[in-house]
N, C-alpha and C positions, 0 to 999 in steps of 0.2 A: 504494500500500500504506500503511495505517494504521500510525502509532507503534507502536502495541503488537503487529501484526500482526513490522513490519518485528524490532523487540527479536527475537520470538519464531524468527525465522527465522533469523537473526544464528548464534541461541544454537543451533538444530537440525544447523545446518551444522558447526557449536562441536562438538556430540556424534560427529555423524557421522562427522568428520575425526577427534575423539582416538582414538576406539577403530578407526576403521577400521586405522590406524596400529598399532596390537598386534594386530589380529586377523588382518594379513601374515604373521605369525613364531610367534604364542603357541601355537597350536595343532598347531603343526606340524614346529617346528623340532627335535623330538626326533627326527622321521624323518628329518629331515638330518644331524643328527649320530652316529645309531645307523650309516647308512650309511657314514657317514665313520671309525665305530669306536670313535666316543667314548660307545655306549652305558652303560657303565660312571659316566658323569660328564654325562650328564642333566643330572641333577639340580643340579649346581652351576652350569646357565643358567639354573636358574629360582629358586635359593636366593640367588644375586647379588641378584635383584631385589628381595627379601626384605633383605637386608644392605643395601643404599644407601635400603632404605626407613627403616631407623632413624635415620637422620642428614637425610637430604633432602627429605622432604617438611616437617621441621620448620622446617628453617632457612629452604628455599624460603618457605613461609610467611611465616615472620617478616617475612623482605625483604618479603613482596609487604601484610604490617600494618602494617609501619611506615617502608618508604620508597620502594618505585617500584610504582605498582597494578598490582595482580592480573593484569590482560590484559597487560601489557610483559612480565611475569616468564614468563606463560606463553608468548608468543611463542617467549623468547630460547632458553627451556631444548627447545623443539621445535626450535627452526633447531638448537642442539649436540647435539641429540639425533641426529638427522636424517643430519648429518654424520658422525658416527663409527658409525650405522645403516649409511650408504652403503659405508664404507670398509670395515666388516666384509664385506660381501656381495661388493663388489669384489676384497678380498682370496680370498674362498673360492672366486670364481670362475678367478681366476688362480691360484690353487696345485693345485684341481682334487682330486686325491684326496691327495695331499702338504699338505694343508693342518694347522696346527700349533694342538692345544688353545690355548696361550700365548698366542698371537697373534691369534688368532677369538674369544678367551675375556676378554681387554683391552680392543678395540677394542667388542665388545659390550657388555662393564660399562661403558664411561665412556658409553655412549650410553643405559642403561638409566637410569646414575646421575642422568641428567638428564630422563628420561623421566617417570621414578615419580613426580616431586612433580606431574606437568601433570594427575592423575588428581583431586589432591585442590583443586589450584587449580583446576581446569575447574567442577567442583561452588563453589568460590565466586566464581567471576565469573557464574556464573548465577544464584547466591542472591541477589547482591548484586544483579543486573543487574534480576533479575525484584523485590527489597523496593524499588528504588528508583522501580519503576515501579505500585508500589501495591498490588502485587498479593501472594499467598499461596503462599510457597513448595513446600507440603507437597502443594497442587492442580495448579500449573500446572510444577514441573520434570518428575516424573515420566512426562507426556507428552511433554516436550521429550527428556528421557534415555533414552526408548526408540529413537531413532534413532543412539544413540549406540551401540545393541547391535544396530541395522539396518548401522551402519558396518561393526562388526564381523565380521557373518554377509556383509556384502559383500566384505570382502576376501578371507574365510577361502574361501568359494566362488571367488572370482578365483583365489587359486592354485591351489588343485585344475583345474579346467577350465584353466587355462594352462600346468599341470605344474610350478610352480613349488615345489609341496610335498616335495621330497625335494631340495631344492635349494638353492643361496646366494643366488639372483636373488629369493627372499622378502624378505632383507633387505634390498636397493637398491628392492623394491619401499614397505616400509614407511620408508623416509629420504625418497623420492620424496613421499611422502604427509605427510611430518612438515613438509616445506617448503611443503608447501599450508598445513597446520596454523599457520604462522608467521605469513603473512601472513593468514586470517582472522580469528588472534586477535588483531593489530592493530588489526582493524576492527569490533571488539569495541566497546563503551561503557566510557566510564572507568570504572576502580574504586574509587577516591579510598584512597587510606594513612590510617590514623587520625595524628590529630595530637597529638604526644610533647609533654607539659606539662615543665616544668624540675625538677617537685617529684615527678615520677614516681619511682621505684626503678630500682635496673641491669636487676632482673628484669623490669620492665614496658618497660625498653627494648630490649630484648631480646628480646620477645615469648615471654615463658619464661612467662605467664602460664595458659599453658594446661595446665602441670602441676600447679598447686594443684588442679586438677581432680580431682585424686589424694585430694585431702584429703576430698571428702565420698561416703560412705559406695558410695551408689547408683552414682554415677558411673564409682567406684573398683572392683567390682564388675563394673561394665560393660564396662569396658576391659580387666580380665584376662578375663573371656569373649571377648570379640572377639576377642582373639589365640590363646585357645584352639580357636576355632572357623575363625580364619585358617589355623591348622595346614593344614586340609583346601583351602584356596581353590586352591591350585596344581598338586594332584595329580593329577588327570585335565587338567590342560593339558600338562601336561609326559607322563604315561606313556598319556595314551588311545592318541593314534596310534600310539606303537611298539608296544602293547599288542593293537589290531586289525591292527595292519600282519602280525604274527606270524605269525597264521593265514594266513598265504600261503606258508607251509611245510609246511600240514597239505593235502593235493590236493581233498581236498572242500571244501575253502572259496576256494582258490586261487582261483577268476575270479566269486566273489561281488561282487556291488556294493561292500559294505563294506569288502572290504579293498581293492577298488580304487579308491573314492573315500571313506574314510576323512573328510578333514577335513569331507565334503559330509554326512557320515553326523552329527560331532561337531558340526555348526551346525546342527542341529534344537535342540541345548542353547541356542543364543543365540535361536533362532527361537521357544522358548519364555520366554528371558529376557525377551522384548519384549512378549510376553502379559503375563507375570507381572507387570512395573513396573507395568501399568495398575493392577494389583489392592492396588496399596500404599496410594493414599488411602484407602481403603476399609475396609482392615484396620488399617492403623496407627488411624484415627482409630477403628474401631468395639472393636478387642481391643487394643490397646498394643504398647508396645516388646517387655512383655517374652513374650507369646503368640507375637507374628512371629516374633522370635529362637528362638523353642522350634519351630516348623515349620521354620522353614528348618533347625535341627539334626537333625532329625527326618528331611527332604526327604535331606539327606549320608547319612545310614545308608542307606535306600534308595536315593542313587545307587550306592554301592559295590556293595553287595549283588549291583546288578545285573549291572553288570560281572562280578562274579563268578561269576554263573550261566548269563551269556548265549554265545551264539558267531555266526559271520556268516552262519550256514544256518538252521534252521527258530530257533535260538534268539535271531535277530535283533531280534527285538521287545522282547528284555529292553534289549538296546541302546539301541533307538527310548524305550522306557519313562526308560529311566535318565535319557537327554539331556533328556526332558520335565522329569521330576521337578528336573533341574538350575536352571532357570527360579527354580522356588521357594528353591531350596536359595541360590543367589547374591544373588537383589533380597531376599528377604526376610530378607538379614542385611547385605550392602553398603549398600545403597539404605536401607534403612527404617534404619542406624545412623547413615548421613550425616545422612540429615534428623532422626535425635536429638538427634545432638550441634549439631546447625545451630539446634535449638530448645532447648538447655538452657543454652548460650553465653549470652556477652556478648557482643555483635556486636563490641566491640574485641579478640575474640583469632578472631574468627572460621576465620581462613585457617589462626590455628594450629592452633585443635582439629580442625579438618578433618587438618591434619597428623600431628597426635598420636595420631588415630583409624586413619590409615595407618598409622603409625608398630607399631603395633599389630596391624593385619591383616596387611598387605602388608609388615610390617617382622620384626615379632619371629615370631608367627605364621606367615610363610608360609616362614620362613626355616629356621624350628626344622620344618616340617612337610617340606618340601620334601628339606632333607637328610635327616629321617627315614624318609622315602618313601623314597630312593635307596636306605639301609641297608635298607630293608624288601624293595624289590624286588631288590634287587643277591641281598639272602642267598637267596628263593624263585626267581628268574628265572635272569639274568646269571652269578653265581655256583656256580648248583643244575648237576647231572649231568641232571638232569629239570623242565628248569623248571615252572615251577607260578605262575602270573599269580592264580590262582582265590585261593589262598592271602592273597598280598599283599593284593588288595581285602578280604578278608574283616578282615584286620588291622586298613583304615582303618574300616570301617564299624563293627567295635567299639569302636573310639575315639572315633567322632564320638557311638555310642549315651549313652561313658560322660560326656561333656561335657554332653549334652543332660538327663540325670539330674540331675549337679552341678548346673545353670544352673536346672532347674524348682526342685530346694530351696531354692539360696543366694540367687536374684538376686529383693530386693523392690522392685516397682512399683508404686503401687494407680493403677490405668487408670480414669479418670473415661470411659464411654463418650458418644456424642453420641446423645441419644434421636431414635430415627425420628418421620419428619415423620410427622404424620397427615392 
């Protein structure tokens, strides 16, 4: 196998392991806790992840700019990750239905806490891996981070067919996977730490550099969008399942495919994610940042929507539609904003604006969206004498509509396109 062949493969595996590792738990793990009772507080497993994204993807960075490279950082934070994964799953399996929010609710955070940064480090030890190999970041990750949402539709289909989705054996399944994760990213290529001059500042040592990013206009813009548009990244991971699971209360839907393989039904959304990444050189380079961001806001109103109108008998296809439309709605705001911010940088804060850009989605964003979902579904569902699920979606989908209005006025770009060959 060729150098570049070998790099390229490294980094496939790189993809395929991180997300395969959330995509054990993410999608499913609200039907374990609905069962367990803790329907009510959802939302607070996925708002966590949100809350340790404000602090940990920053700092992780920093450490991995300015003093141990990028692939050791991401190792370590998968082995601790892994481990308090395992211990969560262990525990729920021995307490069984006695199992305690407190204690599932701990053990899960300090494993997230250390999860969330390997999202934005993963994306720079392959920027770096692939600039130092000559090549063009914006062409050649894309194809590599489509296996990385092939990981994910891997795992998420292994628990379904192994039964593990209504269950704690999700979690020892994703710790299992994160200690794979540890040792391939050792065998990663170095990343090398930028090197700290004497005359630098406390804030460049610190790799705090990536918030002046704040100071000029466009960029500052961009990053309160993101988090405004992060709101929505977590809501159908955390309520799809319990939200299809439902209908197995109502007798016509009871022994439908969809409610009984549910997560198999919500990985056609990543089985389109995989489509979609292809489509990002294409569009990013031919319409810009800021047209992408406008579709994929666009792509969230109609995923809601649909949910809202569909069910698991003849109106199943609104389902099938929705999980498509999701594709767009996730790469063409995650994906096409990494590779912004990886292109507006100075490569010495690199790891951190990838951080600051989490910091942002998966931080303020999914955190403030997440808990506001819970209050949204708690008051129409959980709370209601007649729950009403239709309601709730209809809510996010006017929110995502009114963000995508704000973002075509306020956010300017001028997109230089690349003229077609002739």
């Amino acid at each position: 196998m060729s150098n570049k062949k070998q790099y390229k493969f490294k980094l496939i595996i790189l993809n395929f392991l991180e997300f395969a590792v959330w995509g054990s738990y993410l999608t499913c793990m609200g039907a374990y806790l609905g069962k367990m009772g803790m329907g009510p507080q959802i939302g607070w497993f996925y708002a966590v992840q949100g809350i340790v994204s404000l602090f940990m993807p920053a700092l992780i960075g920093i450490i991995a700019d300015k003093w141990i490279p990028a692939q050791k950082v991401l190792a370590f934070c998968h082995l601790i990750a892994a481990i308090f994964m395992i211990a969560a799953g262990v525990y729920g399996i021995q307490s069984g239905a006695d199992v305690q929010f407190g204690t599932l609710f701990t053990l899960y955070t300090i494993s997230v806490a250390f999860f969330m940064p390997t999202i934005a480090m993963d994306n720079s030890v392959c920027y770096t891996t692939i600039a130092n190999h000559g090549e063009d970041e914006q062409i050649v990750f894309p194809p590599i981070r489509v296996f990385g949402t092939i990981g994910f539709i891997f795992s998420m289909v292994l628990v379904d067919l192994i039964g593990f989705q209504a269950t704690p054996y999700q979690f020892v399944l994703s710790g299992g996977l994160g200690i794979l994760m540890f040792i391939v990213s050792l065998l990663q290529e170095n990343c090398p730490v930028s090197k700290i001059q004497q005359s630098q500042t406390i804030s460049k040592r610190l790799g705090l550099d990536a918030f002046k990013l704040f100071k000029e206009k466009k960029m500052a813009i961009f990053f309160i969008f993101s988090m405004l548009l992060g709101v929505s990244l977590q809501i159908t991971n955390a309520y799809a399942n319990p939200f299809i699971n439902h209908f197995a209360d109502i007798s016509k839907y009871t022994n439908t495919f969809a409610v009984n393989h549910a997560n198999i039904i919500i990985s056609i959304s990543q089985l389109s994610e995989t489509l979609c990444i292809l489509l990002i050189p294409f569009f990013l380079k031919r319409y810009g940042i800021k047209k992408v961001m406008l579709i994929a806001m666009i792509a969230w109103v109609f995923r809601f929507v649909l949910f809202g109108l569909g069910n698991p008998g003849p109106g199943v296809w609104m389902f099938i539609l929705s999980m498509i439309v999701y594709g767009i709605a996730f790469d063409f705001f995650n994906i096409s904003g990494s590779l912004f911010v990886n292109q507006e940088v100075d490569s010495s804060i690199q790891s951190s604006a990838q951080g600051l850009f989490m910091l942002m989605t998966n931080g303020l964003g999914a955190t403030i969206g997440t808990l506001s979902a819970q209050a949204v579904v708690n008051h129409f569902v959980y709370n209601s004498a007649t729950p009403n699920w239709s309601s709730a979606w209809y809510v996010f989908s006017a929110y995502a509509l009114l963000v995508a209005v704000l973002f075509a006025i306020l956010f300017k770009y001028k997109h230089l396109p690349i003229p077609a060959k002739k």
